[in-house]
C-alpha positions in Angstrom: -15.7 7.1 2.0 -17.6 8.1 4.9 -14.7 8.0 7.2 -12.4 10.0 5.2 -14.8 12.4 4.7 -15.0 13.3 8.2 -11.1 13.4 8.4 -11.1 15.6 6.0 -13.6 18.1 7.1 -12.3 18.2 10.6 -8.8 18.8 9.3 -10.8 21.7 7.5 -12.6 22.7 10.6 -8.7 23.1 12.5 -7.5 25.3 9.6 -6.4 22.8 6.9 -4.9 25.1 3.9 -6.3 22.5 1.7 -6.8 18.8 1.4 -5.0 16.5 -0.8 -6.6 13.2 -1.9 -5.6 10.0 -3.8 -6.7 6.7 -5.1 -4.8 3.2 -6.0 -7.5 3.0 -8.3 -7.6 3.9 -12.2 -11.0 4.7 -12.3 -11.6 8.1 -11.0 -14.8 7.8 -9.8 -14.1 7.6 -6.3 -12.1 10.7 -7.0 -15.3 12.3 -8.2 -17.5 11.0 -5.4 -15.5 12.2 -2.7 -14.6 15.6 -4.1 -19.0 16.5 -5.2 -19.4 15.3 -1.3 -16.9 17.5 0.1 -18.2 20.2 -2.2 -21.6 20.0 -1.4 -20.6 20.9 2.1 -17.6 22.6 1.5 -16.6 25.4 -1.1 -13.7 26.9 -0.2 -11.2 24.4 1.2 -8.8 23.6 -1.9 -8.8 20.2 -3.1 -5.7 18.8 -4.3 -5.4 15.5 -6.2 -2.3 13.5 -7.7 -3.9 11.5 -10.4 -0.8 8.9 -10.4 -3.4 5.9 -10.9 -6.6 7.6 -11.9 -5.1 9.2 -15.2 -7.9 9.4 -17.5 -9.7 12.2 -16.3 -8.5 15.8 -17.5 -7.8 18.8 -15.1 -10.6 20.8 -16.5 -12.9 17.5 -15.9 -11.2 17.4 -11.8 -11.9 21.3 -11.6 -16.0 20.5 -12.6 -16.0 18.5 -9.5 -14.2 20.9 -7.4 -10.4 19.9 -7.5 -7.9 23.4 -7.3 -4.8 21.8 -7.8 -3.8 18.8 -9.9 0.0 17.6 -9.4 1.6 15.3 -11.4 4.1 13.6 -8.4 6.0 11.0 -10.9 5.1 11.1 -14.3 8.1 13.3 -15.1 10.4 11.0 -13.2 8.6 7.9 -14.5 9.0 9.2 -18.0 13.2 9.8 -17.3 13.9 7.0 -16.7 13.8 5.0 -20.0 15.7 7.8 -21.7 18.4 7.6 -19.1 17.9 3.5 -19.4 18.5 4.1 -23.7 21.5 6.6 -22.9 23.5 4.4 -20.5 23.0 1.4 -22.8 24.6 3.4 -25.7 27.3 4.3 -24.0 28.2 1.1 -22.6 27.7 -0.2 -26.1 30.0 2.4 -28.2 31.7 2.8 -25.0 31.8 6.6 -25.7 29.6 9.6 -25.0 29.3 11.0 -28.7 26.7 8.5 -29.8 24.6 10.1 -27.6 25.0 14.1 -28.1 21.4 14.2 -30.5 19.4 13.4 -27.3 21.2 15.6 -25.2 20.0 19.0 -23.8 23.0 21.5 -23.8 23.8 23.2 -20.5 23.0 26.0 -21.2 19.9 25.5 -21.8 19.7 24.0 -18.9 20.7 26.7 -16.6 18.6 29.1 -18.2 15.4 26.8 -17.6 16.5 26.5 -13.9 16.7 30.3 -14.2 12.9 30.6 -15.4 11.8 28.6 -12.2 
């Protein structure tokens, strides 16, 4: 903890934009720990966490201890995949796409949500 600490507030010393932290672990403690110690000597450096492992703490509960941004790196892929999985398995099986069209998002709705962004 100590020693990434001390990265962390050199990097903010050089100019960092922000910091990004993470932890193998699901408990977010050490989350917590380390982002109240860097607070207590830093308050404006932004803190940004990506709770992969450590996802039972909200971002309201992160934002108490400090935490500016919160990204979610895979969960979106993560959570793809089986629906892709199910899809290519149904078509295999029927061996045709029309099984299928209930789960499908048109194109056009697509396109408009890549529009939006």
């Amino acid at each position: 903890m100590d020693d990434a600490l001390e990265r962390v507030r050199a990097f903010a010393a050089a100019g960092a934009d922000g910091i990004m932290i993470h932890s193998r672990k699901k408990d977010p403690a050490e989350i917590v720990e380390f982002c109240d110690k860097f607070r207590a000597d830093d308050k404006d450096t932004p803190i940004v966490v990506v709770p992969s492992s450590f996802n039972v703490i909200t971002e309201e509960e992160l934002a108490e201890h400090g935490v500016n941004i919160v990204i979610y790196a895979n969960q979106l892929t993560r959570s793809a995949f089986p629906a892709m999985q199910k899809t290519a398995e149904d078509i295999l099986r029927y061996h045709w796409a029309k099984d299928v069209d209930d789960r499908l998002m048109l194109i056009k709705e697509i396109i408009t949500l890549i529009d939006e962004l």
